[in-house]
SERO-98664 format. One record per residue: x negated, y, z of N, C-alpha, C in turn. Coordinates in steps of 0.2 Angstrom, whole numbers, plus 5000, padded with zeros to 4 digits. Layout:
residues N
XYZXYZXYZ;...
***
This chain:
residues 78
413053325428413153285422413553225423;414153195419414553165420414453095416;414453045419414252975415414852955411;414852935405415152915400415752845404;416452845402416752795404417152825412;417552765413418052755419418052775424;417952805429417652795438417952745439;417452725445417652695450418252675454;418452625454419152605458418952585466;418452555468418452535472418252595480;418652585485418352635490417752645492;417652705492417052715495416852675502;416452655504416452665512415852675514;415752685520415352735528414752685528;414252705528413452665533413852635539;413352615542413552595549412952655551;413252645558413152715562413552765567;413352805569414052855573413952915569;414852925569414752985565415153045571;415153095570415353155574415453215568;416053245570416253315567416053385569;415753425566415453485570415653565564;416253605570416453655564415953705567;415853735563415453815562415653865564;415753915568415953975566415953985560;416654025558416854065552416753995546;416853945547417053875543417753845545;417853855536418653805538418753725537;418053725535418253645535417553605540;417753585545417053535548416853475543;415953475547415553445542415553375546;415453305542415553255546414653245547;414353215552413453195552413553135555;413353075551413053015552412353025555;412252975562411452955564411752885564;411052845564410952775563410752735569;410652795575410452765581410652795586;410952785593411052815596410452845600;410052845600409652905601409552975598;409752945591409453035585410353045587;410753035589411453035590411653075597;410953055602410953115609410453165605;410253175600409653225598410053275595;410653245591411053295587411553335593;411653285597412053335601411753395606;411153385606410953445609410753485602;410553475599410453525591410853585592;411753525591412153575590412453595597;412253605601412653595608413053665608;412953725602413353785603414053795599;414053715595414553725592415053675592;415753685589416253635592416253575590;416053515592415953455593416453405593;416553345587416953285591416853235586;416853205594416553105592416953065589;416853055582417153015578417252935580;416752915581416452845582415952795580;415852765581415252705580415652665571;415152675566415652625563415152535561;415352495561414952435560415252375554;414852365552415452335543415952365541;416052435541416552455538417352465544;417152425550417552455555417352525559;417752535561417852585565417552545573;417252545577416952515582417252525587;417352605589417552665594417852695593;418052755597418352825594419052835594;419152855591419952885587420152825584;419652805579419952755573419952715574;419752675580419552605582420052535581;419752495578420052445575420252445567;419852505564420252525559419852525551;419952505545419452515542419252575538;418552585535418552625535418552675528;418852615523419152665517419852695517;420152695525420752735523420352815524;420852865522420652935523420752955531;420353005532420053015539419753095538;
***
């Protein structure tokens, strides 16, 4: 159902937390998973340890912390 009026202008942005990309077999788009803590973040990696993996990075106020994007905010496209 769709709310009466305008959308939003303003960007979206990310929790804090570490994010990682993980494709599927037979998926053409990877799925992004946010954990909150670096512990459930080595929990996820063994979950998925069969499938193809990559470390996005840590993000904290809306930076990028680590990773790829580091130093970078996090309403551009990624």
């Amino acid at each position: 159902m769709n709310k009466p009026g305008r959308p939003s202008t303003a960007p979206k942005k990310l929790k804090d937390g570490y994010y990682m990309l993980i494709t599927i077999k037979n998926s053409n788009k990877p799925i992004r998973i946010m954990r909150e803590t670096l512990k459930q973040f080595e929990q996820l990696k063994i979950q998925y340890k069969h499938h193809h993996l990559e470390y996005l990075g840590q993000v904290k106020d809306n930076l990028w912390m680590d990773g790829q994007y580091k130093g970078q905010a996090t309403n551009k496209k990624h």
